[in-house]
N, C-alpha and C positions, 0 to 999 in steps of 0.2 A: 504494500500500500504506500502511497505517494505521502511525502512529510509536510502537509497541509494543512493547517489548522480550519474546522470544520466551519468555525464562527466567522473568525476575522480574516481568513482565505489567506494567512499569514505561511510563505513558502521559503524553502532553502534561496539565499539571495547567494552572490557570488562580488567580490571585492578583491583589494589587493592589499598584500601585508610587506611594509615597505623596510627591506632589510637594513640595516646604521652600522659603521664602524666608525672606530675613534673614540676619542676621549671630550668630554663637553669643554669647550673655552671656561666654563665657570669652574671646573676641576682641573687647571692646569693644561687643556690638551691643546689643539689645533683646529676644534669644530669637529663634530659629526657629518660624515660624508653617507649618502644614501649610495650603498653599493648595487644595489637588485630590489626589485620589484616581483613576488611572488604571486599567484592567483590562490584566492583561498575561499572557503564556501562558507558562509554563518549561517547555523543552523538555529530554527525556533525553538525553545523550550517548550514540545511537545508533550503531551501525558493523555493516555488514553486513564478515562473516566467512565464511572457508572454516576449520572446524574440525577437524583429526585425530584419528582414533576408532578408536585400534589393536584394541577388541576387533572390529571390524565390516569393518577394513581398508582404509577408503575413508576421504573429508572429507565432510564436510556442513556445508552454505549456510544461513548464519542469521545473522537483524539481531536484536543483543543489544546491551546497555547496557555500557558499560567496567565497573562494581560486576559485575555478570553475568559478564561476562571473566572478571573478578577471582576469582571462586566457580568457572570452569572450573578458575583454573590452580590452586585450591586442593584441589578436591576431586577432580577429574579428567572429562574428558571423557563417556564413557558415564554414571557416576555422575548427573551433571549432569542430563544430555540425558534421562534412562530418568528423572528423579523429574520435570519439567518436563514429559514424556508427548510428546517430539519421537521419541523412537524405542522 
């Protein structure tokens, strides 16, 4: 299964991680020179959940992002789930 968050449609993005040597001017050195530029992928903090949905009376199974979560415990469950078009 794809690393999708269910809610907020939150996906692996892809960036770069900008490799430094040298020592800082404010520690005695010469400045930091950017040697390489690597490609690297940031992944969401996914977690598959079983979620409580008093108006429907049952849980429901869904891989959401912890931010996501966070918008369940705020606005509340069905709310959630009925604008995101899972139920």
């Amino acid at each position: 299964m794809a690393r999708i968050c269910s809610i907020r449609g939150t996906r692996v993005r892809s960036g770069g991680k900008i490799h430094r040597s040298g020592l800082a001017k404010k520690k005695g050195g010469i400045g930091r020179h950017v040697t390489k530029v690597v490609k690297r992928t940031i992944s969401p903090n996914l977690q598959n959940k079983r979620i409580w949905v008093p108006e429907l009376g049952k849980f429901i199974r869904i891989k959401l992002s912890c931010r996501a979560l966070k918008t369940v415990n705020k606005n509340g469950a069905f709310v959630t789930l009925k604008k995101a078009g899972i139920i």
